[in-house]
N, C-alpha and C positions, 0 to 999 in steps of 0.2 A: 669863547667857545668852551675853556673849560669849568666854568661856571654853570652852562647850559648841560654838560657831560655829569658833572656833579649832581645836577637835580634830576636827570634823568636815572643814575642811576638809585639815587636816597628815592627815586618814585617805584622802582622796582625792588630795592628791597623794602619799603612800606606798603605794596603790596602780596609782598609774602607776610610782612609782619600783622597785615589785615587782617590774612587767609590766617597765621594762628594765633591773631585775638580773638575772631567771631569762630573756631574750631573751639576754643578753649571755653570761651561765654556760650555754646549750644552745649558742652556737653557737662559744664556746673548747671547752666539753667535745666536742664534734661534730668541730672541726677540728685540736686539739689531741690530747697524746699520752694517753693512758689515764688517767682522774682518780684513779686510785689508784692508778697508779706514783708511787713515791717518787721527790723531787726534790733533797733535801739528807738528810743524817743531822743530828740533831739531839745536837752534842757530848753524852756523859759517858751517853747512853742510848740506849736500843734503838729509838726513835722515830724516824720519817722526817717530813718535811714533804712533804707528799704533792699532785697539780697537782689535786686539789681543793681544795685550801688556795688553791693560786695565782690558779685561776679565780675561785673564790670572793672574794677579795680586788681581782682585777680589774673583777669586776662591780661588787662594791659602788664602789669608784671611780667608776664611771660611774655609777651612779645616786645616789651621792652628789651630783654635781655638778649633778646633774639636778633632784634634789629641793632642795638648795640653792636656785637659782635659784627654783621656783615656791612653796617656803615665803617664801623673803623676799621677796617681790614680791605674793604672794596670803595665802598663811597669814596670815604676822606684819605684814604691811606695813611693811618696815622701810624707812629711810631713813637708815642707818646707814653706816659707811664700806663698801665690799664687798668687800676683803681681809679688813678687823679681821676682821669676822662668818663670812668665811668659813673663815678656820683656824679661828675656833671652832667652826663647825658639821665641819667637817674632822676636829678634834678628839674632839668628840663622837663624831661614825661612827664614827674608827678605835677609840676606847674599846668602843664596843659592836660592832664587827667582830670585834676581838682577844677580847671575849665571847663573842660567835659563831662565831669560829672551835674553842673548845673545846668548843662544843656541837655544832658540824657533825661533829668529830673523835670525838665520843662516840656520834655517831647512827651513822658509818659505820663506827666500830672495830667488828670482828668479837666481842672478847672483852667490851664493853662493857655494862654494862648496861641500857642503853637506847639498844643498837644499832637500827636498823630491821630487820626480821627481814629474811633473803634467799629465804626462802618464798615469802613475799609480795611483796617489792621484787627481783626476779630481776632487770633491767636488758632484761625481752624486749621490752618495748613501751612506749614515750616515756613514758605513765601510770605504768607500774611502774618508772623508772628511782631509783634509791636517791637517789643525787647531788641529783637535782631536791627529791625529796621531803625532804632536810634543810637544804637550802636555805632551804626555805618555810617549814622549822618555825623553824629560827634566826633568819628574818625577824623571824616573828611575836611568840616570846620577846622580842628585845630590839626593839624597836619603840616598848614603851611608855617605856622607859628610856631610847630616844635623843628622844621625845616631853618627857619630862618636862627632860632638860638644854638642850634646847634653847631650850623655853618660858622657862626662867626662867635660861637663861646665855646661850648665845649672841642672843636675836631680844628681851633685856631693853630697856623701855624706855631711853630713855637718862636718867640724872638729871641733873634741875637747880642749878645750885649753890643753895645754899640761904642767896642774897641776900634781905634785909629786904623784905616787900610796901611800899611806898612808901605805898598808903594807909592803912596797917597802923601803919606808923611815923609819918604827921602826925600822926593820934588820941595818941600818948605825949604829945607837944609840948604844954609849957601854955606 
């Protein structure tokens, strides 16, 4: 039961941390320059690093730190050091960011297979903006994956050294 308590609540505060990644990624993509002008060339290939990559990566930042804090404090109840934990949970993100960002890359590529169609996601109306809509999906993909490392790597108990029970040890004594 309290396993099923734990993911309930890491599912509540990753849906606040949703609500300020795609807050944070609307209003760089808004003020910022075109999310699919290319930002760097990506040596030895035809690929760009594109300021949806950028945003996308800024947001999660922020909401990284964000969900950081109300997991260990609410989720996990740690009481752990709050650097150690947090490059691990830091870690964690960036692992399933750098995930995510090949799946945002694959929703928005044109040639892609499992591009979001422009049909449908034409960028006319806040609803149909592309950018948003793969956003939410590369959330959701890795989600349970940055769920599961953190559960049981960064917000792990801490272990005891594994000194003799003292009343464990009179019992031997004859």
């Amino acid at each position: 039961m309290k396993n099923w308590a734990e993911l309930l609540r890491f599912a509540t505060v990753g849906l606040s941390g949703v609500a300020i990644n795609m807050v944070t990624m609307i209003v760089l993509t808004l003020l910022g320059p075109d999310p699919e002008g290319a930002v760097l060339a990506i040596p030895a290939s035809e690929f760009h690093v594109r300021w949806y990559h950028v945003f996308s990566f800024a947001a999660f930042l922020v909401a990284n730190l964000w969900n950081f804090q109300l997991n260990r404090s609410w989720t996990f109840r740690s009481a752990g050091a709050w650097w150690r934990e947090y490059r691990a949970f830091l870690a964690v993100g960036v692992l399933a960011q750098v995930l995510g960002l090949g799946l945002l890359t694959l929703l928005m590529h044109a040639h892609s297979p499992i591009a979001l169609p422009r049909a449908i996601f034409d960028d006319s109306s806040f609803l149909l903006t592309r950018v948003y809509w793969a956003q939410l999906i590369m959330i959701g993909v890795v989600t349970p994956v940055s769920f599961l490392l953190n559960k049981f790597w960064t917000f792990r108990r801490p272990r005891r050294c594994s000194s003799p029970d003292p009343a464990r040890a009179g019992s031997r004594r004859k």
